[in-house]
PDB file with one MODEL, atoms N, CA, C and O in Angstrom:
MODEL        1
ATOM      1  N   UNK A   1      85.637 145.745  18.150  1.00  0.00           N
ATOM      2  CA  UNK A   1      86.261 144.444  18.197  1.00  0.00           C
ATOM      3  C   UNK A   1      86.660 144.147  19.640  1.00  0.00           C
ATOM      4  O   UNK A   1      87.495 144.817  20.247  1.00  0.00           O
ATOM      5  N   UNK A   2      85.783 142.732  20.332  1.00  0.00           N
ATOM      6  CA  UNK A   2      86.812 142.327  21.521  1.00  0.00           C
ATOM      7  C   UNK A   2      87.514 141.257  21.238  1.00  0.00           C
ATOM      8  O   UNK A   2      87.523 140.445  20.313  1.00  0.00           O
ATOM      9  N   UNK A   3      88.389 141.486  22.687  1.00  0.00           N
ATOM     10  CA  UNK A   3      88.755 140.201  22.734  1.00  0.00           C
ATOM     11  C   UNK A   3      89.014 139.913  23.738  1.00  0.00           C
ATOM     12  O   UNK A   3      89.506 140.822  24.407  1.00  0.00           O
ATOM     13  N   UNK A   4      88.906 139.005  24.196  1.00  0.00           N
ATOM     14  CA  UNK A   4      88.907 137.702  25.626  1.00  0.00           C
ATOM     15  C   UNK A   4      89.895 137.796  25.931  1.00  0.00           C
ATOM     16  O   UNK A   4      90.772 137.903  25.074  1.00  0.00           O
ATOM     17  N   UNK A   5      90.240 137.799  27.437  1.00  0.00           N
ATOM     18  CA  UNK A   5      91.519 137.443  27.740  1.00  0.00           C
ATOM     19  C   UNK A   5      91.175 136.266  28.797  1.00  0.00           C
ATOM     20  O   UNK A   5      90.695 136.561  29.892  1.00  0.00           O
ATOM     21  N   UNK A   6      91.428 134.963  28.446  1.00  0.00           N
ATOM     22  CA  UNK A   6      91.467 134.205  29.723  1.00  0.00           C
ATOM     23  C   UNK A   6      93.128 133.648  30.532  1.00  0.00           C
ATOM     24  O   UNK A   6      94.335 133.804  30.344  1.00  0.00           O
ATOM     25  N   UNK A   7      92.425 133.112  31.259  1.00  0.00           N
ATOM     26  CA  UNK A   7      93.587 132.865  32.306  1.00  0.00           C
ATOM     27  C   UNK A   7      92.973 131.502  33.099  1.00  0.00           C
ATOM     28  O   UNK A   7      91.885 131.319  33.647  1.00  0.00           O
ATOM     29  N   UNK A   8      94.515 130.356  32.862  1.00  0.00           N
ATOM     30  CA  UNK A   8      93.968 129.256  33.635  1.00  0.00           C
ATOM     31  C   UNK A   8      95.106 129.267  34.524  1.00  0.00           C
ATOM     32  O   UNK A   8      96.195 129.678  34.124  1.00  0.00           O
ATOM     33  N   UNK A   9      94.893 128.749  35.970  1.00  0.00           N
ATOM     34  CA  UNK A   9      95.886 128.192  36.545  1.00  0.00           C
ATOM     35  C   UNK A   9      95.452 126.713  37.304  1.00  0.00           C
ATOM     36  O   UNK A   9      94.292 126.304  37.361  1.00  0.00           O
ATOM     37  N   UNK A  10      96.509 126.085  37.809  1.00  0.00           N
ATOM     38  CA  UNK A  10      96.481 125.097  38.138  1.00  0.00           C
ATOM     39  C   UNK A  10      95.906 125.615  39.608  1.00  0.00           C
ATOM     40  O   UNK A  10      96.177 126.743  40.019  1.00  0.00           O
ATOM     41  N   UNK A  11      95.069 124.665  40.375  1.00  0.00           N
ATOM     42  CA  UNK A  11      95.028 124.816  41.824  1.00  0.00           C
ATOM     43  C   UNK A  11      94.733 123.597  42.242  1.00  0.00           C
ATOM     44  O   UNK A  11      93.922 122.996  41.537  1.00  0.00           O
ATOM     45  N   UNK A  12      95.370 122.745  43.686  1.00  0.00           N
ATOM     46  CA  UNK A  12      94.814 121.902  43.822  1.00  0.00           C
ATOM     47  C   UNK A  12      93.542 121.665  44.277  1.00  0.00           C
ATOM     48  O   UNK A  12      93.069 122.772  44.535  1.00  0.00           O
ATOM     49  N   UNK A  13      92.763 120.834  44.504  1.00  0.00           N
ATOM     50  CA  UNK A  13      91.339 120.458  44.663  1.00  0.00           C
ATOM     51  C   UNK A  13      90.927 120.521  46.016  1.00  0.00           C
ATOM     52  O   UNK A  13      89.774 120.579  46.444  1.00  0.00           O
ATOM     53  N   UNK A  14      92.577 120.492  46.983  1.00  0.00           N
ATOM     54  CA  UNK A  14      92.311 120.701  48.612  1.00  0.00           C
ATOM     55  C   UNK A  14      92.391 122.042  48.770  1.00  0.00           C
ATOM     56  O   UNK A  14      91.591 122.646  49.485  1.00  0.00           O
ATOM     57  N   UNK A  15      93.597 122.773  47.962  1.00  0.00           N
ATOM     58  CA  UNK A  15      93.520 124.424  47.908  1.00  0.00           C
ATOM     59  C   UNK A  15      92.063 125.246  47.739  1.00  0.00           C
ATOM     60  O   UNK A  15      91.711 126.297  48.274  1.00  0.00           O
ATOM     61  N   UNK A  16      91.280 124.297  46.709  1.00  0.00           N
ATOM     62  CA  UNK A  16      90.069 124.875  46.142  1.00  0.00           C
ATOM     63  C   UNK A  16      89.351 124.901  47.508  1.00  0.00           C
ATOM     64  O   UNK A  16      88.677 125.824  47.965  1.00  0.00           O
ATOM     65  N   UNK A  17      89.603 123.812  48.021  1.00  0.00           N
ATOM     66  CA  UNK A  17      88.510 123.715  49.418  1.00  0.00           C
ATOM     67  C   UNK A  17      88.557 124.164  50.508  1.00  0.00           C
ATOM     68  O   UNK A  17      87.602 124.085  51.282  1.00  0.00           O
ATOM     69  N   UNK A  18      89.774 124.780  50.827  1.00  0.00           N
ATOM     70  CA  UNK A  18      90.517 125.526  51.906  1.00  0.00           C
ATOM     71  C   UNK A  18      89.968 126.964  51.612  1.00  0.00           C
ATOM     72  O   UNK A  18      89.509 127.628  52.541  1.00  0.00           O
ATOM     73  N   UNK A  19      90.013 127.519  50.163  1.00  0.00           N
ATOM     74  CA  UNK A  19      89.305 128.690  49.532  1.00  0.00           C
ATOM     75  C   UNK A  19      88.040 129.053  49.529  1.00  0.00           C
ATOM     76  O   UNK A  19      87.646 130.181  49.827  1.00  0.00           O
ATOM     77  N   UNK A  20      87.327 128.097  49.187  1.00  0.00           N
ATOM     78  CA  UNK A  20      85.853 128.419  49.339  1.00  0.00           C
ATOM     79  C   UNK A  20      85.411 128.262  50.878  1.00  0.00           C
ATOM     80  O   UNK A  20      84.315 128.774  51.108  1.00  0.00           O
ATOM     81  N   UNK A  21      86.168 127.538  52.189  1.00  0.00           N
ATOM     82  CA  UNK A  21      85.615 127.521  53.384  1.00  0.00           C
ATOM     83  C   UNK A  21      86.022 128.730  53.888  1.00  0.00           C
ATOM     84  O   UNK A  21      85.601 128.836  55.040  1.00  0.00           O
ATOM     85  N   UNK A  22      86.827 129.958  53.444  1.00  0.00           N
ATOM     86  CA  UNK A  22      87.352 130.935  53.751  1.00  0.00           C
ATOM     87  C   UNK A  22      86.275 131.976  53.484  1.00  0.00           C
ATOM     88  O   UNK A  22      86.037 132.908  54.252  1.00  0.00           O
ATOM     89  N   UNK A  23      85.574 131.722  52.216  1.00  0.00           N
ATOM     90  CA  UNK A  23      84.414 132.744  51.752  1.00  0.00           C
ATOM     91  C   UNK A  23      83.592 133.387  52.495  1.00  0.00           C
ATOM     92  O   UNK A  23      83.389 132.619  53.435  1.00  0.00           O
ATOM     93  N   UNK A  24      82.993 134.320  52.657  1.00  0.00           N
ATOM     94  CA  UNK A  24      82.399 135.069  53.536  1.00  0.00           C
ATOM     95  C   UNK A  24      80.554 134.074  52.526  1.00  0.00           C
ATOM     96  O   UNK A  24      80.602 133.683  51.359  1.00  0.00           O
ATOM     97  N   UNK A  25      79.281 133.943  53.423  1.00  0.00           N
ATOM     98  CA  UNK A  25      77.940 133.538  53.244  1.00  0.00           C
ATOM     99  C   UNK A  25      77.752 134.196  51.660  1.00  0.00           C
ATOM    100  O   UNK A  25      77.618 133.349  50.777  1.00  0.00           O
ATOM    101  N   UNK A  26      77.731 135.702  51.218  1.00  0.00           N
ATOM    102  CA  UNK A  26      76.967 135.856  50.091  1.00  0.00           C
ATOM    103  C   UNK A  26      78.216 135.498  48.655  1.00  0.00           C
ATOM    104  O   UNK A  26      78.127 135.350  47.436  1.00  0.00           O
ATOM    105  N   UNK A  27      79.354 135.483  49.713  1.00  0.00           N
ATOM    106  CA  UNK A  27      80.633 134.593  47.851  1.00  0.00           C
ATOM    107  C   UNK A  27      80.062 133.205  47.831  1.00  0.00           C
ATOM    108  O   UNK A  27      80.077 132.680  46.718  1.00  0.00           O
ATOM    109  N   UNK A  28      79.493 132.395  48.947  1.00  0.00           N
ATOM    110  CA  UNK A  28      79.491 131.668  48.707  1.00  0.00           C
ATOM    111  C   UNK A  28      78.413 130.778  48.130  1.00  0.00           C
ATOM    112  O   UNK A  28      78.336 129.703  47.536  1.00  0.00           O
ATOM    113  N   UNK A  29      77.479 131.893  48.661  1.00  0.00           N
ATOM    114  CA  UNK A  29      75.999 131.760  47.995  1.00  0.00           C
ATOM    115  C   UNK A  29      75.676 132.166  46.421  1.00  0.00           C
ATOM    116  O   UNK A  29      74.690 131.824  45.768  1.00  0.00           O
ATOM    117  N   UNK A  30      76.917 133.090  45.950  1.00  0.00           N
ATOM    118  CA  UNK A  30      77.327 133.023  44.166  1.00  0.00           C
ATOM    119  C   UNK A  30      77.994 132.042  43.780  1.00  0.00           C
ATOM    120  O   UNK A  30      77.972 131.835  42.567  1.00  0.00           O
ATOM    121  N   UNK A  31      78.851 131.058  44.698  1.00  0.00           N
ATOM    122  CA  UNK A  31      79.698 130.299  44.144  1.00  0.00           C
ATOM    123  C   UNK A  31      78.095 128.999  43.835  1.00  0.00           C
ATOM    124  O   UNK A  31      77.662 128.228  42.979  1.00  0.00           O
ATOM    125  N   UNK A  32      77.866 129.368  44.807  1.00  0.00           N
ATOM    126  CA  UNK A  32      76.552 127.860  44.449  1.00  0.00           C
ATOM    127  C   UNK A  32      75.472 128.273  43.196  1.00  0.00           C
ATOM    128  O   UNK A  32      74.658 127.577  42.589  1.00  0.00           O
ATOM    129  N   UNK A  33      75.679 129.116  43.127  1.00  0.00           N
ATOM    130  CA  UNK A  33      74.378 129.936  41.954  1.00  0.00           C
ATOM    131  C   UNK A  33      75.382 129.673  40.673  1.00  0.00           C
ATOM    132  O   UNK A  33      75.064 129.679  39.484  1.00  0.00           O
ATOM    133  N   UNK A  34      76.311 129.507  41.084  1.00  0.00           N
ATOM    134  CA  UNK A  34      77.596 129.722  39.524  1.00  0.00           C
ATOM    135  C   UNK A  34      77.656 127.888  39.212  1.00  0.00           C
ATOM    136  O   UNK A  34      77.646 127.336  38.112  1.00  0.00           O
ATOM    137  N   UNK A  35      77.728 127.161  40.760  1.00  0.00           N
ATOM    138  CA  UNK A  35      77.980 125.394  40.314  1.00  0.00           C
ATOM    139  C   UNK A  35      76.793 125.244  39.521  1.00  0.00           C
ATOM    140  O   UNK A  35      76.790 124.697  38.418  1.00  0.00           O
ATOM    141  N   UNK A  36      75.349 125.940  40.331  1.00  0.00           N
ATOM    142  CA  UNK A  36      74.124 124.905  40.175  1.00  0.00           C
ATOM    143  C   UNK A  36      73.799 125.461  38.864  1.00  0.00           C
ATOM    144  O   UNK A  36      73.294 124.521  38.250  1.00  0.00           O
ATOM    145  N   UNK A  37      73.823 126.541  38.073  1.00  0.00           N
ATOM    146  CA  UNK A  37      74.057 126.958  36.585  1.00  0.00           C
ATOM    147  C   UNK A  37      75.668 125.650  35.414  1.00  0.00           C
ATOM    148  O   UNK A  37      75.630 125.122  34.302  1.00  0.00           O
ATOM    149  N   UNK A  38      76.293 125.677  36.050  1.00  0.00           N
ATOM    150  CA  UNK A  38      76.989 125.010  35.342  1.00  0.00           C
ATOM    151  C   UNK A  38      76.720 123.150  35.146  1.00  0.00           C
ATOM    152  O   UNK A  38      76.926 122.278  34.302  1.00  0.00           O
ATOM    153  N   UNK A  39      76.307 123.250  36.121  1.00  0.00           N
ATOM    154  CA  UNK A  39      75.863 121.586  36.757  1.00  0.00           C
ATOM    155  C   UNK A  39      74.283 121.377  35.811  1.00  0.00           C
ATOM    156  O   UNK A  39      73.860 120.303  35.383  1.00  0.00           O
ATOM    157  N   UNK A  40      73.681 122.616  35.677  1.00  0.00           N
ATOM    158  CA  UNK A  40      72.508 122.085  35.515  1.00  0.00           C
ATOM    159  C   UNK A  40      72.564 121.700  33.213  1.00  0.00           C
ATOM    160  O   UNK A  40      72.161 120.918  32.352  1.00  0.00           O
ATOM    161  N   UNK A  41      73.162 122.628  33.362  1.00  0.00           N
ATOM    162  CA  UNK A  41      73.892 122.838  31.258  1.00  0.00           C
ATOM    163  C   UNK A  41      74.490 121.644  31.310  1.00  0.00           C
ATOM    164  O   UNK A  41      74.165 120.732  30.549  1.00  0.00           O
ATOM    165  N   UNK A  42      75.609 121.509  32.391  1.00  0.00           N
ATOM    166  CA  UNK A  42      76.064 119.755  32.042  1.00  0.00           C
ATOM    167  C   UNK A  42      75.345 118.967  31.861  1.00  0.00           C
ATOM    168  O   UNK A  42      75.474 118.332  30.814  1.00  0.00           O
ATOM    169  N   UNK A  43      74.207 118.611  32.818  1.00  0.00           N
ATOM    170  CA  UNK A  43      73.293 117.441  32.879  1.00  0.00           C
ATOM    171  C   UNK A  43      72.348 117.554  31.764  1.00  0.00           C
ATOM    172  O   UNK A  43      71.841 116.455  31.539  1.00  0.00           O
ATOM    173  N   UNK A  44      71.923 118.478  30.982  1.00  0.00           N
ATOM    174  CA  UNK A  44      70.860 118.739  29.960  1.00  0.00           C
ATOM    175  C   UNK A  44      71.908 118.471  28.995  1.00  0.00           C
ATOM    176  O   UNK A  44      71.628 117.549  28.229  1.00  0.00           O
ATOM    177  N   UNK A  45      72.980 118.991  28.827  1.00  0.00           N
ATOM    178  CA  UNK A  45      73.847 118.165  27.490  1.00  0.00           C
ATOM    179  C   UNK A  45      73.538 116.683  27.393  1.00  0.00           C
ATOM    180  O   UNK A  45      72.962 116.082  26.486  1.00  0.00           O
ATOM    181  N   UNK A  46      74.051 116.225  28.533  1.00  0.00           N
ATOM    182  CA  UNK A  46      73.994 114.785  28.796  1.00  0.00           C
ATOM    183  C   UNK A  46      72.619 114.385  28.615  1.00  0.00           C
ATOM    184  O   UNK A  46      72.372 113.617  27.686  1.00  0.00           O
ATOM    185  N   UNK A  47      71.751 114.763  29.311  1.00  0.00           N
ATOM    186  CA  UNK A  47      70.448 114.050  28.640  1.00  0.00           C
ATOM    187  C   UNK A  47      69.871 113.986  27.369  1.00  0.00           C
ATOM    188  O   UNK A  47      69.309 113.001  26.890  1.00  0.00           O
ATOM    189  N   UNK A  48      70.090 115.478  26.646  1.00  0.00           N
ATOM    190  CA  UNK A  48      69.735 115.383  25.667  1.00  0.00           C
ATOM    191  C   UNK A  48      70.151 114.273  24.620  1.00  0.00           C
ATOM    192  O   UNK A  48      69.333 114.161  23.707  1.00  0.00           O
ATOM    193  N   UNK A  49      71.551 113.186  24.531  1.00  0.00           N
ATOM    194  CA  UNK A  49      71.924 112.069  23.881  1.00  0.00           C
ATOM    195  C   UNK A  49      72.018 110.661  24.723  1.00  0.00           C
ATOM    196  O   UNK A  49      72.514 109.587  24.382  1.00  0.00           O
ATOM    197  N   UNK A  50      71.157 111.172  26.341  1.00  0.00           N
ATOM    198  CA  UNK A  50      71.083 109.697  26.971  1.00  0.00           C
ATOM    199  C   UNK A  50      69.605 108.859  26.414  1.00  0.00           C
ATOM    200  O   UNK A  50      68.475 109.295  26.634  1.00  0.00           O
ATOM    201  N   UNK A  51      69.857 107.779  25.776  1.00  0.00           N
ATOM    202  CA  UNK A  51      68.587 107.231  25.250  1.00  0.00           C
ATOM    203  C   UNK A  51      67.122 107.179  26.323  1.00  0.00           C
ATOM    204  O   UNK A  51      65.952 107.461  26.064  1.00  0.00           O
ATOM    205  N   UNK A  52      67.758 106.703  27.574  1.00  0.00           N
ATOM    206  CA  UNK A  52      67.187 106.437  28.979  1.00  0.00           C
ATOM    207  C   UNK A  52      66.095 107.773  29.300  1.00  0.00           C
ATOM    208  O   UNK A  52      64.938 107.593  29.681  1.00  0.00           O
ATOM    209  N   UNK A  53      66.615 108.920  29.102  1.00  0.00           N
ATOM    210  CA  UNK A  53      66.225 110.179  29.274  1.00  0.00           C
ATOM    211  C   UNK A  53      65.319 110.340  28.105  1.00  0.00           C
ATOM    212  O   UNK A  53      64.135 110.259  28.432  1.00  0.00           O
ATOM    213  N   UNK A  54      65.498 110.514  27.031  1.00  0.00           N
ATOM    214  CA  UNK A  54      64.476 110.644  25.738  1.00  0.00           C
ATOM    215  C   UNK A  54      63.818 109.283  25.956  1.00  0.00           C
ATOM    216  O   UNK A  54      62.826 109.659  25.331  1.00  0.00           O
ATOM    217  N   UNK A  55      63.583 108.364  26.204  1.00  0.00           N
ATOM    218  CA  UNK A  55      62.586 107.660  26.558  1.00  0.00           C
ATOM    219  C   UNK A  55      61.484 108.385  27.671  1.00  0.00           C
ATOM    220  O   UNK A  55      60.282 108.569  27.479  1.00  0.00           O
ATOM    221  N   UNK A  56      62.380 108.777  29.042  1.00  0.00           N
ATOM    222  CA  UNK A  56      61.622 109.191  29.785  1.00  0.00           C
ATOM    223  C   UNK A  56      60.564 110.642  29.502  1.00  0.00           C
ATOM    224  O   UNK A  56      59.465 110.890  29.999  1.00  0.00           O
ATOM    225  N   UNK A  57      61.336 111.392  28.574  1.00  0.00           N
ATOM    226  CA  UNK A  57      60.958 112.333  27.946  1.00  0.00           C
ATOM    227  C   UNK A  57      59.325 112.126  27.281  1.00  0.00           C
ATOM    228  O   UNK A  57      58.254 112.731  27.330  1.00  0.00           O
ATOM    229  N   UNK A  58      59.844 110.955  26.682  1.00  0.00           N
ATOM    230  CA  UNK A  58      58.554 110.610  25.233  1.00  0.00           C
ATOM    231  C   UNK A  58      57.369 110.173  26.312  1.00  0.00           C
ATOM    232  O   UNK A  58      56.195 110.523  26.200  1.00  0.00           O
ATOM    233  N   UNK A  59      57.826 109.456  27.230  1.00  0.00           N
ATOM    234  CA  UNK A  59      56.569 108.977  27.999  1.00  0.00           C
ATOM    235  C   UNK A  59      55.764 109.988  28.869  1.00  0.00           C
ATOM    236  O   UNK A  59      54.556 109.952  29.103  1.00  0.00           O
ATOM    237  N   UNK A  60      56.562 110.775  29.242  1.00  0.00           N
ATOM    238  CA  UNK A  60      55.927 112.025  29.965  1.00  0.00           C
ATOM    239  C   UNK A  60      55.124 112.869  29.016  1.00  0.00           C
ATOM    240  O   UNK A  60      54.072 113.454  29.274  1.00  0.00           O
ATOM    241  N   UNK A  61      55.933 112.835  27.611  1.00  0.00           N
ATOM    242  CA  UNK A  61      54.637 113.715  26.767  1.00  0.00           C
ATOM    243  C   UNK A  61      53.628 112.927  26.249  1.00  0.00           C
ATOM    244  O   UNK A  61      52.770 113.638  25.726  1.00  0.00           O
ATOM    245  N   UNK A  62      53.285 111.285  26.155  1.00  0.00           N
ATOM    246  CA  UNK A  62      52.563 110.356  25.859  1.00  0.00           C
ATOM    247  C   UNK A  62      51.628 110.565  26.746  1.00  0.00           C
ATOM    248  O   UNK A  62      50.404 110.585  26.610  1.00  0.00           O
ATOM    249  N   UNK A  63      52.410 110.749  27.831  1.00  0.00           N
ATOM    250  CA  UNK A  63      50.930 110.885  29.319  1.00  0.00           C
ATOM    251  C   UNK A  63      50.508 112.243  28.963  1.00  0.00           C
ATOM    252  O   UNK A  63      49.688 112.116  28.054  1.00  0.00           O
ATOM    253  N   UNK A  64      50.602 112.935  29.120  1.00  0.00           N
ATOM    254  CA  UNK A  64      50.358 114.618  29.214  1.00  0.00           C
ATOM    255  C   UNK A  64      49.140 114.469  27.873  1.00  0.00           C
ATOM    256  O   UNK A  64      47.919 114.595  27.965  1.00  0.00           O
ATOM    257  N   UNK A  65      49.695 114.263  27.055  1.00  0.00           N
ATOM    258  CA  UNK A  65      48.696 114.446  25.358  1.00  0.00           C
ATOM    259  C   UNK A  65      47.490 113.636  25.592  1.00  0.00           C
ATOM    260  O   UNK A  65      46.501 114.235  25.170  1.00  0.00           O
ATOM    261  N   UNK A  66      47.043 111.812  26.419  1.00  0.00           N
ATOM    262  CA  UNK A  66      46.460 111.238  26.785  1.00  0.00           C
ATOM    263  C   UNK A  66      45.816 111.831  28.217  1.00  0.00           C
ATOM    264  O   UNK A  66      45.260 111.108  29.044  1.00  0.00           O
ATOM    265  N   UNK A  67      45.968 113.094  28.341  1.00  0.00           N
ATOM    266  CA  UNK A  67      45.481 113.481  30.203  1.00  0.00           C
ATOM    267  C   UNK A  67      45.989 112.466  31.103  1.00  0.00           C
ATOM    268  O   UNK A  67      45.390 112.170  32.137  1.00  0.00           O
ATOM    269  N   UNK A  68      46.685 112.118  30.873  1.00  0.00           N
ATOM    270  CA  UNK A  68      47.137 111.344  32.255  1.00  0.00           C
ATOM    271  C   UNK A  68      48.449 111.951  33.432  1.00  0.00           C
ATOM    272  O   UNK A  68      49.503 111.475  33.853  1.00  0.00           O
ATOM    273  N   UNK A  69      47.599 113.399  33.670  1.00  0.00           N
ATOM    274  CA  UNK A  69      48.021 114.386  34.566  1.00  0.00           C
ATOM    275  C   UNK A  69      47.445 114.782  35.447  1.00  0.00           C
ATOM    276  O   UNK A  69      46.245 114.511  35.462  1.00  0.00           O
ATOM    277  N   UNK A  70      48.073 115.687  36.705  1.00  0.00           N
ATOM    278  CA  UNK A  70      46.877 116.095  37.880  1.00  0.00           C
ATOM    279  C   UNK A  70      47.587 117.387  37.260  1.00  0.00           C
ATOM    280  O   UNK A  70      48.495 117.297  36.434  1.00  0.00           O
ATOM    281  N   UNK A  71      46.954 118.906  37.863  1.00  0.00           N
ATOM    282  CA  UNK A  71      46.980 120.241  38.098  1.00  0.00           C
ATOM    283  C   UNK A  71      47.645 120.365  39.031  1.00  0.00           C
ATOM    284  O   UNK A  71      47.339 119.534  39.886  1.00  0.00           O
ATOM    285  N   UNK A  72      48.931 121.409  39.503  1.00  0.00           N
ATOM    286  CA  UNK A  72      49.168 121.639  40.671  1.00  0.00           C
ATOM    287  C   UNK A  72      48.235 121.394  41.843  1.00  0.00           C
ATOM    288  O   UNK A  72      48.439 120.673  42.820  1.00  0.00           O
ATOM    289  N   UNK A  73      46.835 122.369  41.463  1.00  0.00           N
ATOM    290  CA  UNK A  73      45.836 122.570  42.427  1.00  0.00           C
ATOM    291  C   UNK A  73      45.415 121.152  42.873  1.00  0.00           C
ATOM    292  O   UNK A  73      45.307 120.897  44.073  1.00  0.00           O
ATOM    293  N   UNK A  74      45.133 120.058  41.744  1.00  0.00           N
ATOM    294  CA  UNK A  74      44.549 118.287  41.856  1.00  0.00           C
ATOM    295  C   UNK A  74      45.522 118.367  43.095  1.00  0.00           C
ATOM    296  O   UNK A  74      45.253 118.546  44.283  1.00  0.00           O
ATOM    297  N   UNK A  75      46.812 118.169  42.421  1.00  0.00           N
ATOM    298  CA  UNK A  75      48.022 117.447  43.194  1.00  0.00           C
ATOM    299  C   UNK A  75      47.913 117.992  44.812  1.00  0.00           C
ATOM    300  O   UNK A  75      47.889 117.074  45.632  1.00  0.00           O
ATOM    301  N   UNK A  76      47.855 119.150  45.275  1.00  0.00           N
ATOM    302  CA  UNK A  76      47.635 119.588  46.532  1.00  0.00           C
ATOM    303  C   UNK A  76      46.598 119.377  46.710  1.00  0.00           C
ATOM    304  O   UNK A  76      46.713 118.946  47.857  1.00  0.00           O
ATOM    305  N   UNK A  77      45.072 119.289  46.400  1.00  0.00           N
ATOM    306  CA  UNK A  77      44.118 119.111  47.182  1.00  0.00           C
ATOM    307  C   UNK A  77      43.874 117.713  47.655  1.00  0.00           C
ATOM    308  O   UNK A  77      43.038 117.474  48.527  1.00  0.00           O
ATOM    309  N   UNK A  78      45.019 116.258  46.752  1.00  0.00           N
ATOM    310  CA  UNK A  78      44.691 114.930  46.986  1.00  0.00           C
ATOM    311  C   UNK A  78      45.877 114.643  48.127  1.00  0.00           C
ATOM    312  O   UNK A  78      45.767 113.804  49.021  1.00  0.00           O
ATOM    313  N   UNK A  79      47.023 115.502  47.919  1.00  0.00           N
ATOM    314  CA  UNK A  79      47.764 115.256  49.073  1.00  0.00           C
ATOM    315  C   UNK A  79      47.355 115.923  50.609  1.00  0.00           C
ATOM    316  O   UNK A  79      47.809 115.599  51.706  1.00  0.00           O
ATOM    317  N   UNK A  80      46.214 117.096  50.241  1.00  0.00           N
ATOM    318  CA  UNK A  80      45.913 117.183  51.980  1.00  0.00           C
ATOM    319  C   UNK A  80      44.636 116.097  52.034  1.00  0.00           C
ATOM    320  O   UNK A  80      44.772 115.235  52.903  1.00  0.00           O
ATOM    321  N   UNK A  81      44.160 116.066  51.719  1.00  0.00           N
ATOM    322  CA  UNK A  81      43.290 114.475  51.776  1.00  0.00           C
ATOM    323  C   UNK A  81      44.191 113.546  52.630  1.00  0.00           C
ATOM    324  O   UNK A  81      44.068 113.322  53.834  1.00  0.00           O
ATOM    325  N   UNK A  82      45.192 113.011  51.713  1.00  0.00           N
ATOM    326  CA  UNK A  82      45.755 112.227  52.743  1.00  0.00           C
ATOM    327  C   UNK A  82      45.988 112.795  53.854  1.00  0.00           C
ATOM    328  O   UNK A  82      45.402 112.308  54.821  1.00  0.00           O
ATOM    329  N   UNK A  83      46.472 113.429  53.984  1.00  0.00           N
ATOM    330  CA  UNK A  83      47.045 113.988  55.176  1.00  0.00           C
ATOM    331  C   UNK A  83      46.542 113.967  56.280  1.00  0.00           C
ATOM    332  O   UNK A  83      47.178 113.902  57.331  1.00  0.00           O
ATOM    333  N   UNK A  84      45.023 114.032  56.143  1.00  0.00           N
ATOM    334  CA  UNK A  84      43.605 114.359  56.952  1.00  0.00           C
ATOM    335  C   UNK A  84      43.184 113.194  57.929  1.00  0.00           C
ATOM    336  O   UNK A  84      42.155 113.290  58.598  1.00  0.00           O
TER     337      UNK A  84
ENDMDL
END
Protein backbone atom coordinates (compact mmCIF):
# COMPACT_ATOMS: atom_id res chain seq x y z
CA UNK A 1 0.00 0.00 0.00
CA UNK A 2 1.24 3.67 -0.93
CA UNK A 3 0.62 6.66 -0.29
CA UNK A 4 1.35 10.15 -1.67
CA UNK A 5 2.46 12.71 0.21
CA UNK A 6 2.06 16.07 -1.52
CA UNK A 7 2.96 19.43 -0.60
CA UNK A 8 1.76 22.83 -2.00
CA UNK A 9 3.11 26.12 -1.20
CA UNK A 10 2.40 29.42 -2.23
CA UNK A 11 5.33 31.21 -4.24
CA UNK A 12 5.16 34.29 -5.98
CA UNK A 13 5.45 34.28 -9.82
CA UNK A 14 8.55 36.91 -9.48
CA UNK A 15 10.07 34.49 -6.72
CA UNK A 16 9.47 31.65 -9.33
CA UNK A 17 11.56 33.74 -11.73
CA UNK A 18 14.31 34.87 -9.57
CA UNK A 19 14.54 30.79 -8.94
CA UNK A 20 14.73 29.38 -12.10
CA UNK A 21 17.39 32.32 -13.34
CA UNK A 22 19.49 30.98 -10.41
CA UNK A 23 19.45 27.30 -11.94
CA UNK A 24 22.55 25.95 -13.05
CA UNK A 25 22.04 24.90 -17.62
CA UNK A 26 21.12 21.02 -17.01
CA UNK A 27 18.07 22.09 -13.92
CA UNK A 28 17.13 24.09 -16.31
CA UNK A 29 17.14 22.11 -19.27
CA UNK A 30 14.72 19.52 -16.94
CA UNK A 31 12.70 22.36 -15.97
CA UNK A 32 11.93 22.85 -19.86
CA UNK A 33 11.55 19.02 -20.52
CA UNK A 34 9.05 19.07 -17.35
CA UNK A 35 6.99 22.63 -18.96
CA UNK A 36 7.15 21.23 -22.59
CA UNK A 37 5.59 17.66 -21.21
CA UNK A 38 3.01 19.48 -19.22
CA UNK A 39 2.21 22.16 -21.89
CA UNK A 40 2.03 19.64 -24.48
CA UNK A 41 -1.04 17.16 -22.24
CA UNK A 42 -2.61 20.64 -21.73
CA UNK A 43 -2.95 21.52 -25.32
CA UNK A 44 -4.10 17.85 -26.47
CA UNK A 45 -6.81 18.03 -23.66
CA UNK A 46 -7.86 21.16 -25.16
CA UNK A 47 -7.91 20.05 -28.61
CA UNK A 48 -9.32 17.05 -28.21
CA UNK A 49 -13.05 19.15 -27.37
CA UNK A 50 -11.94 22.25 -29.62
CA UNK A 51 -14.41 21.81 -32.61
CA UNK A 52 -11.77 24.00 -34.79
CA UNK A 53 -9.14 21.24 -34.11
CA UNK A 54 -11.37 18.05 -34.91
CA UNK A 55 -12.25 19.75 -37.99
CA UNK A 56 -8.66 20.25 -38.72
CA UNK A 57 -8.10 16.73 -37.69
CA UNK A 58 -10.91 15.24 -40.13
CA UNK A 59 -9.45 17.16 -43.03
CA UNK A 60 -5.97 16.01 -42.63
CA UNK A 61 -7.26 12.39 -42.56
CA UNK A 62 -9.70 13.23 -45.68
CA UNK A 63 -6.43 14.26 -47.47
CA UNK A 64 -4.17 11.43 -46.39
CA UNK A 65 -7.05 8.52 -47.33
CA UNK A 66 -7.55 10.58 -50.91
CA UNK A 67 -3.37 10.71 -51.38
CA UNK A 68 -3.30 14.09 -51.13
CA UNK A 69 0.22 13.81 -49.43
CA UNK A 70 4.01 14.16 -50.25
CA UNK A 71 6.67 11.54 -48.45
CA UNK A 72 9.21 13.08 -46.31
CA UNK A 73 11.64 12.08 -49.18
CA UNK A 74 8.79 14.08 -52.04
CA UNK A 75 8.82 16.94 -49.51
CA UNK A 76 12.78 17.33 -49.48
CA UNK A 77 13.52 16.55 -52.93
CA UNK A 78 10.75 19.49 -54.15
CA UNK A 79 12.13 21.84 -51.60
CA UNK A 80 15.84 21.50 -52.91
CA UNK A 81 14.43 22.09 -56.36
CA UNK A 82 13.47 25.24 -55.26
CA UNK A 83 16.25 26.06 -53.76
CA UNK A 84 18.36 25.41 -56.95
Amino acid sequence: MSSEKTVKIGISFESLLEAISSLAVPEKRKLWELLETELFQDEEEEGEDNPETIAEIQAARTDYQAGNYLTLDQYLAQRERKSS
